[in-house]
py3Dmol code that shows the C-alpha trace and the ligand (Angstrom):
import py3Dmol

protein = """\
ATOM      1  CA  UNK A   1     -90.316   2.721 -26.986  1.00  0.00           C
ATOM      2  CA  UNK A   2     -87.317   1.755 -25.100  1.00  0.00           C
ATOM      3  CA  UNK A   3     -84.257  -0.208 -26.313  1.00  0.00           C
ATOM      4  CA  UNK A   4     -85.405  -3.690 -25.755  1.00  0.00           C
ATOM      5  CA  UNK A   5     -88.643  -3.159 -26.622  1.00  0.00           C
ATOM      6  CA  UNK A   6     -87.891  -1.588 -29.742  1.00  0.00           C
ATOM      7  CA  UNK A   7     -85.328  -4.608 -31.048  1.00  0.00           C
ATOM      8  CA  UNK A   8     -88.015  -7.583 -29.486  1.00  0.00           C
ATOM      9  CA  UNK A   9     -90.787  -5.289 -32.115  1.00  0.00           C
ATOM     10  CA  UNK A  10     -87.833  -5.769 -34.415  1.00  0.00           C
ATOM     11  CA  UNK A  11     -87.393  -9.447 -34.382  1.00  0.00           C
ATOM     12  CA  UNK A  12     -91.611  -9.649 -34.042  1.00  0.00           C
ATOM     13  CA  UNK A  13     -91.630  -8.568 -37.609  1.00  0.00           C
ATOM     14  CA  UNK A  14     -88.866  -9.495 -39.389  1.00  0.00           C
ATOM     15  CA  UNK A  15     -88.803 -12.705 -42.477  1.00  0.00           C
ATOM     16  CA  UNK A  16     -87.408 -16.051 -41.000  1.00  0.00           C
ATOM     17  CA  UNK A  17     -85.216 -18.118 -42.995  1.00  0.00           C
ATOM     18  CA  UNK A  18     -87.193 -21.586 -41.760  1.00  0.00           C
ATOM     19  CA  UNK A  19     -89.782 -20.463 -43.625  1.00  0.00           C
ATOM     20  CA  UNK A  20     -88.297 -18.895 -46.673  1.00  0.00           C
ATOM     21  CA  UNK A  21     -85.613 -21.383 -47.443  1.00  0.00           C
ATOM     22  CA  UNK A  22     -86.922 -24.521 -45.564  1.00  0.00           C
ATOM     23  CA  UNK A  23     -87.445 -27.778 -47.848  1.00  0.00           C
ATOM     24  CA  UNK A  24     -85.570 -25.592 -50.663  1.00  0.00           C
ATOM     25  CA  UNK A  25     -81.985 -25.439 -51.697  1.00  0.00           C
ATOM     26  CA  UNK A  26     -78.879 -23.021 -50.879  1.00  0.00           C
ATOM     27  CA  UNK A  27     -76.403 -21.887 -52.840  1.00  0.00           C
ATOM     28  CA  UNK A  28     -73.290 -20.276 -51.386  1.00  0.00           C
ATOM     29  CA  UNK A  29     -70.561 -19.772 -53.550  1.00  0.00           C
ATOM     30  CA  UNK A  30     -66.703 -19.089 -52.054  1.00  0.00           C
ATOM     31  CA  UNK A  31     -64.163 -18.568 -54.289  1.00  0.00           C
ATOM     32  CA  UNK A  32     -61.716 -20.158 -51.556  1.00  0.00           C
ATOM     33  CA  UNK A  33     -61.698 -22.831 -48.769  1.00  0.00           C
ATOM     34  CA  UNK A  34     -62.958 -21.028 -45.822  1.00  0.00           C
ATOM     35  CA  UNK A  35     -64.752 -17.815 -47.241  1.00  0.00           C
ATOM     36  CA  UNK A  36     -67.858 -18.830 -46.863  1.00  0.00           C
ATOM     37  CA  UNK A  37     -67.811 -20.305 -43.610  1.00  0.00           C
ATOM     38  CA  UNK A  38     -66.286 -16.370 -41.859  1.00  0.00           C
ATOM     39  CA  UNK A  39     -68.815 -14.735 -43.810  1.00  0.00           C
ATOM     40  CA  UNK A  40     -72.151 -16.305 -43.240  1.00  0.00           C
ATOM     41  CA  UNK A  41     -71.306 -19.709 -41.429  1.00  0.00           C
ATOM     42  CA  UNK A  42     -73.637 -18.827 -38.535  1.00  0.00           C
ATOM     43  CA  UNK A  43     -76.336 -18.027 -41.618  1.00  0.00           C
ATOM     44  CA  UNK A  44     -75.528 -21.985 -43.007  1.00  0.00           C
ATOM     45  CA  UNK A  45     -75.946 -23.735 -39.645  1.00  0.00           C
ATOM     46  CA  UNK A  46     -78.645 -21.846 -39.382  1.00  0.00           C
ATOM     47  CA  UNK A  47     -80.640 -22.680 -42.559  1.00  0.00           C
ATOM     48  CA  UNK A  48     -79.340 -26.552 -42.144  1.00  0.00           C
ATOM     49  CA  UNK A  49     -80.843 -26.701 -38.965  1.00  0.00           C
ATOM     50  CA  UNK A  50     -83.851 -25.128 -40.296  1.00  0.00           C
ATOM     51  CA  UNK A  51     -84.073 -28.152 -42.968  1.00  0.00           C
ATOM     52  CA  UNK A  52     -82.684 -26.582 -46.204  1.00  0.00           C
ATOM     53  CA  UNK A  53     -80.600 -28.439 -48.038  1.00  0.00           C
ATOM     54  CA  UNK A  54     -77.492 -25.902 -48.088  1.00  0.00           C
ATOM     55  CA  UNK A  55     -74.637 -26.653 -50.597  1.00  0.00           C
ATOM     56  CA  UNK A  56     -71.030 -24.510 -50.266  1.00  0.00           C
ATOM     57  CA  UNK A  57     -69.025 -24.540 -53.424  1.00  0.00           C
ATOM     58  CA  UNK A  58     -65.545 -23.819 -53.595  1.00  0.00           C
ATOM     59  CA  UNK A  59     -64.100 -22.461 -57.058  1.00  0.00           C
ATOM     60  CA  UNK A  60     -60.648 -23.873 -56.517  1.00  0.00           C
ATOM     61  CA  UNK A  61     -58.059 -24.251 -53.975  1.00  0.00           C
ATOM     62  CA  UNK A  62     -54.643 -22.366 -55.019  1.00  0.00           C
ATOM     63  CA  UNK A  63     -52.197 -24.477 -52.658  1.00  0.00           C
ATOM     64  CA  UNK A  64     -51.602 -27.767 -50.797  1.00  0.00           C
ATOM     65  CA  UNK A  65     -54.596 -29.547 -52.398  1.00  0.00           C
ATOM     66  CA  UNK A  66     -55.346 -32.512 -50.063  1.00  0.00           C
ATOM     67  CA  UNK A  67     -55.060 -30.448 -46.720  1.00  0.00           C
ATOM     68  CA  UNK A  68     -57.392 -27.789 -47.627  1.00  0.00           C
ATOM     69  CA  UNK A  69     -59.994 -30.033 -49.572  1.00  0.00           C
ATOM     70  CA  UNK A  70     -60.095 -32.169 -46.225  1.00  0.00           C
ATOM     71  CA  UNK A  71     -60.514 -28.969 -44.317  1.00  0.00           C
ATOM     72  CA  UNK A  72     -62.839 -27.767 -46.325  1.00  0.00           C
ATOM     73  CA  UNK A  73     -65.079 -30.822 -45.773  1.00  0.00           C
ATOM     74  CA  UNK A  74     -64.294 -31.436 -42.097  1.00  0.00           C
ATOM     75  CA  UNK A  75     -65.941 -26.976 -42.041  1.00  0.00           C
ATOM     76  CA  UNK A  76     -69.080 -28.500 -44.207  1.00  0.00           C
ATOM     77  CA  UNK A  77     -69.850 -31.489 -42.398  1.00  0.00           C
ATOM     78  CA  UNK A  78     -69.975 -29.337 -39.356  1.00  0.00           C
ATOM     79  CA  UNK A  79     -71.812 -26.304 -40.941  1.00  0.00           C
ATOM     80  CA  UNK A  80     -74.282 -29.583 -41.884  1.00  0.00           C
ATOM     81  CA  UNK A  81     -73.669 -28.568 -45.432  1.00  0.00           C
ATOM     82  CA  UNK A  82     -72.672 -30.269 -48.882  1.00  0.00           C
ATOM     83  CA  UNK A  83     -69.080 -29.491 -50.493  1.00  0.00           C
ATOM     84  CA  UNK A  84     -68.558 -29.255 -53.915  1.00  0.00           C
ATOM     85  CA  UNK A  85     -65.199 -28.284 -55.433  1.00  0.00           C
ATOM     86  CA  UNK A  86     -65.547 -26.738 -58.564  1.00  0.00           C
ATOM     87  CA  UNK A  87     -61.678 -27.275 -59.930  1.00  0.00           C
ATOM     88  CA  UNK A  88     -61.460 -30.746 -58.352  1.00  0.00           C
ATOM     89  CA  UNK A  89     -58.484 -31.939 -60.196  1.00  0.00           C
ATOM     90  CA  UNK A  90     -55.894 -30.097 -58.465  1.00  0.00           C
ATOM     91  CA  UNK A  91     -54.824 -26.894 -57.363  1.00  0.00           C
ATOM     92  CA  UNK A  92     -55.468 -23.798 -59.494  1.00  0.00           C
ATOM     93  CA  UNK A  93     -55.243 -20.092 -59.019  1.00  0.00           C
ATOM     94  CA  UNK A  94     -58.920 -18.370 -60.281  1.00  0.00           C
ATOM     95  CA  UNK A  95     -56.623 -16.345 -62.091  1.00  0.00           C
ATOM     96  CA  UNK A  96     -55.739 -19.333 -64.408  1.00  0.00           C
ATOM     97  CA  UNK A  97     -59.182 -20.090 -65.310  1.00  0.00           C
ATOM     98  CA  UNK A  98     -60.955 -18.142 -68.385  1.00  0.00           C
ATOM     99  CA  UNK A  99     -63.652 -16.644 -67.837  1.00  0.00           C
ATOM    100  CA  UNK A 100     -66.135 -18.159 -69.883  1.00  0.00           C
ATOM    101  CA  UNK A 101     -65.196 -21.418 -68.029  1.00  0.00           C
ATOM    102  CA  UNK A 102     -66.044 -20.031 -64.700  1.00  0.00           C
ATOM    103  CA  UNK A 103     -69.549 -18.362 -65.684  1.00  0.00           C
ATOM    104  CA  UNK A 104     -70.119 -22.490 -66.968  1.00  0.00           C
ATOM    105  CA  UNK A 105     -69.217 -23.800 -64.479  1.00  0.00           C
ATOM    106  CA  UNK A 106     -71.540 -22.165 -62.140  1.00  0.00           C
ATOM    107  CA  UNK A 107     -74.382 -22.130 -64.458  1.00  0.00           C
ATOM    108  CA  UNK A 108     -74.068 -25.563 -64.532  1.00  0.00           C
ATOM    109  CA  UNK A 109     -74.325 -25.608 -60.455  1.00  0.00           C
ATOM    110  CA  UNK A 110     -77.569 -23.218 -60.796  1.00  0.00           C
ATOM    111  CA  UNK A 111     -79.049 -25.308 -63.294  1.00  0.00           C
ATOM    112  CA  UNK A 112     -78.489 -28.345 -61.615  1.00  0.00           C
ATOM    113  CA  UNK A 113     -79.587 -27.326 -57.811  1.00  0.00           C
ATOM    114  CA  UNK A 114     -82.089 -25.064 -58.373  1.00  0.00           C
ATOM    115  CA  UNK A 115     -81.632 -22.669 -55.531  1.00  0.00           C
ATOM    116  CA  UNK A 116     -84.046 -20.395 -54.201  1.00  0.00           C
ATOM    117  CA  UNK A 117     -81.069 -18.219 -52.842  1.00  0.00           C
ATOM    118  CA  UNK A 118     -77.352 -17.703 -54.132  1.00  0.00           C
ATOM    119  CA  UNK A 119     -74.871 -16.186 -51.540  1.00  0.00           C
ATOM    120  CA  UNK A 120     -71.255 -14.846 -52.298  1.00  0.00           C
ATOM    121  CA  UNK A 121     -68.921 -12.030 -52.607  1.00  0.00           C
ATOM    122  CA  UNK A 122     -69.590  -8.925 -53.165  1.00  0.00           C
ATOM    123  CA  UNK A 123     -68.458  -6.454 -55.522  1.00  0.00           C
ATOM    124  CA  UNK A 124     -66.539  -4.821 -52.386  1.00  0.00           C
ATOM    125  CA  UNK A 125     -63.175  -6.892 -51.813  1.00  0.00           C
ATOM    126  CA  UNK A 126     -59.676  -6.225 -51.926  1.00  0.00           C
ATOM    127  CA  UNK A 127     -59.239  -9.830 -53.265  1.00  0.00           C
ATOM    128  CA  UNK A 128     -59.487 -10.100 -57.026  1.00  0.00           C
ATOM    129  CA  UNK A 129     -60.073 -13.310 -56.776  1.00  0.00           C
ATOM    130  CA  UNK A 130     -63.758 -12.247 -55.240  1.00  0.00           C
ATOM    131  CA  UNK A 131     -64.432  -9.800 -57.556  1.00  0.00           C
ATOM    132  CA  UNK A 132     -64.254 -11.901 -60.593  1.00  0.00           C
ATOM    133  CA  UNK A 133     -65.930 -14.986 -58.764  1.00  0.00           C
ATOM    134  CA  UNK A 134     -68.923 -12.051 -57.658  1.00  0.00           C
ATOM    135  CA  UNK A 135     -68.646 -10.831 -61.307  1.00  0.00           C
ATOM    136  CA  UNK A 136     -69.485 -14.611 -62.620  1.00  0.00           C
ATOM    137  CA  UNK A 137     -72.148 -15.383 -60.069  1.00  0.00           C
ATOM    138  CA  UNK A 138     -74.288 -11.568 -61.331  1.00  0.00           C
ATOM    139  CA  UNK A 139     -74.956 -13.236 -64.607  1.00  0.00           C
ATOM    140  CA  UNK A 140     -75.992 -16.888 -63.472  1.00  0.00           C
ATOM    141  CA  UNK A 141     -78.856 -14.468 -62.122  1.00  0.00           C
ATOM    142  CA  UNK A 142     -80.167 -14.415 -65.834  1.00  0.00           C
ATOM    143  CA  UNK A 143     -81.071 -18.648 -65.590  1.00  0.00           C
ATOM    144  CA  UNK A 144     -83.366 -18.355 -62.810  1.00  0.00           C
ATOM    145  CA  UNK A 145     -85.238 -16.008 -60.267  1.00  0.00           C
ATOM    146  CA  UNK A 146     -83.699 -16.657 -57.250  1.00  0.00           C
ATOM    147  CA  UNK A 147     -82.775 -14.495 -53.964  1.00  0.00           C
ATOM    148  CA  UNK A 148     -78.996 -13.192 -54.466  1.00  0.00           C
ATOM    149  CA  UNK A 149     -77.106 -12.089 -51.747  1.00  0.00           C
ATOM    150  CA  UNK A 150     -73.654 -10.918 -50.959  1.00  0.00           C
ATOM    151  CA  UNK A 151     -71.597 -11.278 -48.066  1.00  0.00           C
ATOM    152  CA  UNK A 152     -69.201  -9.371 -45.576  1.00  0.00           C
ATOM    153  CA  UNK A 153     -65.662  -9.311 -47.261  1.00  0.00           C
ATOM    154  CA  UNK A 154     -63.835 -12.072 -45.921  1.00  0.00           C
ATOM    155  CA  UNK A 155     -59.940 -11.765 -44.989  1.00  0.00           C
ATOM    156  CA  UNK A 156     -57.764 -12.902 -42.757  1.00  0.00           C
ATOM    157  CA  UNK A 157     -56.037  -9.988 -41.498  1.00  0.00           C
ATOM    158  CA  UNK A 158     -58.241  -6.722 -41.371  1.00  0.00           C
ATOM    159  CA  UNK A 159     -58.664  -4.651 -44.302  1.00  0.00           C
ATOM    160  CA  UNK A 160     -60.680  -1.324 -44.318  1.00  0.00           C
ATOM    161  CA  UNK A 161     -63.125  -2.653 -47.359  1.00  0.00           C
ATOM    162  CA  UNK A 162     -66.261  -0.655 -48.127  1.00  0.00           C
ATOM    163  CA  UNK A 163     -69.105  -2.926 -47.041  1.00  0.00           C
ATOM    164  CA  UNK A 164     -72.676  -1.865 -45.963  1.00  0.00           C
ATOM    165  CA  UNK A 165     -74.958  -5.042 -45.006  1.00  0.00           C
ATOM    166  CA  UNK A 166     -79.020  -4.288 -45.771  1.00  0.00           C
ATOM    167  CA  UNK A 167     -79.758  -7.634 -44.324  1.00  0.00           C
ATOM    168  CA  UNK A 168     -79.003  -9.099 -41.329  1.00  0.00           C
ATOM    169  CA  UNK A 169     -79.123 -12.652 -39.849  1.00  0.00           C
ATOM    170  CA  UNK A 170     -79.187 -13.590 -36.174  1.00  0.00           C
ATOM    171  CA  UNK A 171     -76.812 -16.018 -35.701  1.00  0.00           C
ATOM    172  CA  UNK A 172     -76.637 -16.276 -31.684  1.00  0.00           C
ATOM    173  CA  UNK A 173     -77.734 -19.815 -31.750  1.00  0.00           C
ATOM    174  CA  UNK A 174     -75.027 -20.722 -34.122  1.00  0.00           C
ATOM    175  CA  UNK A 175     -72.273 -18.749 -33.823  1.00  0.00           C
ATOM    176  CA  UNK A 176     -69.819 -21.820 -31.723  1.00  0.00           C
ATOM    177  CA  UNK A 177     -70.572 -24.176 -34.723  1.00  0.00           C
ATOM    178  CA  UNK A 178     -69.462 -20.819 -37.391  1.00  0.00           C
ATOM    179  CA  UNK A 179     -66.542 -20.615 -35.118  1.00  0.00           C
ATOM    180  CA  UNK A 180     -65.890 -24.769 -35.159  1.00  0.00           C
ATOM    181  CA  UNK A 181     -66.454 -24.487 -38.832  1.00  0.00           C
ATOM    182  CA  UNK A 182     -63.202 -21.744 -39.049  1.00  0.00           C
ATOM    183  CA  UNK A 183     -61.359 -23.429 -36.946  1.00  0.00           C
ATOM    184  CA  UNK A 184     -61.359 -26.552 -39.426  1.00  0.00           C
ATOM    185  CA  UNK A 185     -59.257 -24.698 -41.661  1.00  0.00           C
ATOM    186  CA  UNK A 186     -56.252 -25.816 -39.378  1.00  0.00           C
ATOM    187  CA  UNK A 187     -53.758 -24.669 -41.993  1.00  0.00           C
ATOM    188  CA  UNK A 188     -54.995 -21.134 -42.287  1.00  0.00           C
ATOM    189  CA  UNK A 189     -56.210 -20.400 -38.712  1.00  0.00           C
ATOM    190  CA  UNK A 190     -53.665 -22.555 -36.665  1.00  0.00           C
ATOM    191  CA  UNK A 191     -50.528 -22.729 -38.149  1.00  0.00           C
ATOM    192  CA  UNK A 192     -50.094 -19.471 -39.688  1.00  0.00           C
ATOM    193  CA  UNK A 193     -51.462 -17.658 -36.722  1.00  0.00           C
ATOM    194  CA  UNK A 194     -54.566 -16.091 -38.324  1.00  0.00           C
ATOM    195  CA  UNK A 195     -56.978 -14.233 -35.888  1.00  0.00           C
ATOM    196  CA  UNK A 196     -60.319 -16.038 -36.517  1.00  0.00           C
ATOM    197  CA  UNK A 197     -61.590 -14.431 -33.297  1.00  0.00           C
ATOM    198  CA  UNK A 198     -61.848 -11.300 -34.871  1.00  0.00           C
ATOM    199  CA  UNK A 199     -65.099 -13.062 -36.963  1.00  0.00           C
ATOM    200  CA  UNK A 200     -66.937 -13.204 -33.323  1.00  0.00           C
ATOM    201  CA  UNK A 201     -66.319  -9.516 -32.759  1.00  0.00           C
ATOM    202  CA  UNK A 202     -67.889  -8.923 -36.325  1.00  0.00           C
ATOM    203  CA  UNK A 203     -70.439 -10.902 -35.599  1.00  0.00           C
ATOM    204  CA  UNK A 204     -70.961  -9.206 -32.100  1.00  0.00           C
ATOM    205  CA  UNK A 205     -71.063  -5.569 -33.327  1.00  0.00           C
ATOM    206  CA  UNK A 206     -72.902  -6.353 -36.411  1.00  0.00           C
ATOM    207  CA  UNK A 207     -75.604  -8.289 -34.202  1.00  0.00           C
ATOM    208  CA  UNK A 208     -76.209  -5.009 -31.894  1.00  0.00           C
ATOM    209  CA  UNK A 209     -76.638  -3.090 -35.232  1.00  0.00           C
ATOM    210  CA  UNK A 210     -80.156  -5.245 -35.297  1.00  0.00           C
ATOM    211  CA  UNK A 211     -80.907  -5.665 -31.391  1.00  0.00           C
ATOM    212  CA  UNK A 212     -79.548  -9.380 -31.115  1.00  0.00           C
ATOM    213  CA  UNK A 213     -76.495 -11.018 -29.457  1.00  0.00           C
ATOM    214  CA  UNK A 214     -74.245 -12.015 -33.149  1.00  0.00           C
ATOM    215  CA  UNK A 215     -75.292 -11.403 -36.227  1.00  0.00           C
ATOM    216  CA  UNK A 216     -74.152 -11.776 -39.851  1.00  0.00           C
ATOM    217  CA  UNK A 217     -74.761  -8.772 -42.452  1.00  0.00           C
ATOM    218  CA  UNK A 218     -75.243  -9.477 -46.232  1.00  0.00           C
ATOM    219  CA  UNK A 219     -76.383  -6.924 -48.881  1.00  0.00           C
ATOM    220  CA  UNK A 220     -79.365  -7.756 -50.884  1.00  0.00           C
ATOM    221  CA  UNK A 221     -78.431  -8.167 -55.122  1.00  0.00           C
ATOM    222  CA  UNK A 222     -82.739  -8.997 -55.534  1.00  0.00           C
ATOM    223  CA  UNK A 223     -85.058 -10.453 -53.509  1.00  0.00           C
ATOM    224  CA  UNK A 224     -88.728 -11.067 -54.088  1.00  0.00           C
ATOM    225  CA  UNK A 225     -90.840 -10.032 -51.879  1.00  0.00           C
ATOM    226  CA  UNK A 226     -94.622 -12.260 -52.337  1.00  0.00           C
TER     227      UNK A 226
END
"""
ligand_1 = """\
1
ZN
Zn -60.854 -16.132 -50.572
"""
view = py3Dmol.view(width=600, height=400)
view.addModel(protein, "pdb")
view.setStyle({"model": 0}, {"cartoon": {"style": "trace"}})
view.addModel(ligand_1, "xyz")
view.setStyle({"model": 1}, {"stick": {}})
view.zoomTo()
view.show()
């Protein structure tokens, strides 16, 4: 089989999200404005469009409150996603919070949405701050049987992290509104001089990984297959 053949054969066969997730609720959790929208912001236009209801929460916003909980809005409303701010009474580091207090706190979110999928970090990321939000979502697992994924490492400047995606989305339909959606984050991407572009090429070599134009890689934490 040639090369086209063999990723159209690909495609043919693989699960789509509109029928997986549509009519049911999304979970992604970031432990930052803007993580989840360069990791799997294609993904969450994607499954909006496809009529889930898709809800990004942020765990807290370290600095300059107002600006990034605007930006962070302005990225879901274009995403077509729901924000909710988990420390919504200021700014606070994730070091500062116990715990105990996060693993509530999101077990409160699972219990109240009901996903049928959770997104967020993975256990591979140079930012603590990750880890310990990744660490808190693996026992919300325990409240319900849901699909729990992890995504690509997200950063601003390139870090070699050790990341292997066993999932792939195609995101070639959505990858402008992903890039929008960063581009919201006007204090992070335009005034410090971050390279957001470098989330295309990701998206471009991951996407010829699975035969498509961009895709978005996430590792699978359990899945059900019926
Ligand atoms: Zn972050």
């Amino acid at each position: 089989m040639n090369a086209p053949l063999a990723a159209k054969a690909f495609q043919a066969r693989s699960i789509s999200l509109a029928s997986r997730y549509g009519g049911r609720t999304v979970l992604a959790i970031g432990a930052h404005p803007d993580d989840v929208e360069l990791a799997i912001g294609g993904m969450l236009a994607r499954l909006s469009r496809e009529s889930a209801r898709v809800v990004i929460a942020v765990v807290s916003i370290p600095t300059d409150f107002a600006t990034r909980h605007a930006e962070a809005q302005r990225a879901a409303e274009i995403l077509g996603c729901e924000l909710r701010l988990l420390v919504d009474d200021g700014c606070k580091r994730i070091d500062d919070i116990k715990n105990y207090q996060l693993v509530g706190m999101l077990d409160a979110l699972v219990r109240e949405l009901q996903p049928a999928a959770v997104l967020t970090h993975s256990a591979h990321e140079f930012h603590r701050d990750h880890v310990t939000v990744h660490q808190a979502c693996i026992s919300t697992q325990r409240l319900k049987p849901f699909d729990f994924f992890h995504f690509n490492p997200t950063m601003c400047r390139p870090v070699p992290v050790e990341f292997h995606p066993r999932a792939y989305v195609d995101v070639t339909d959505t990858i402008e509104i992903k890039m929008a959606a960063i581009e919201a984050h006007l204090s992070q991407f335009g005034s410090r001089g971050l390279e957001a572009e470098m989330y295309r090429d990701l998206a471009r070599l991951t996407g010829r990984m699975v035969g498509v134009k961009y895709a978005e890689g996430i590792d699978v934490g359990r899945m059900l297959l019926a």
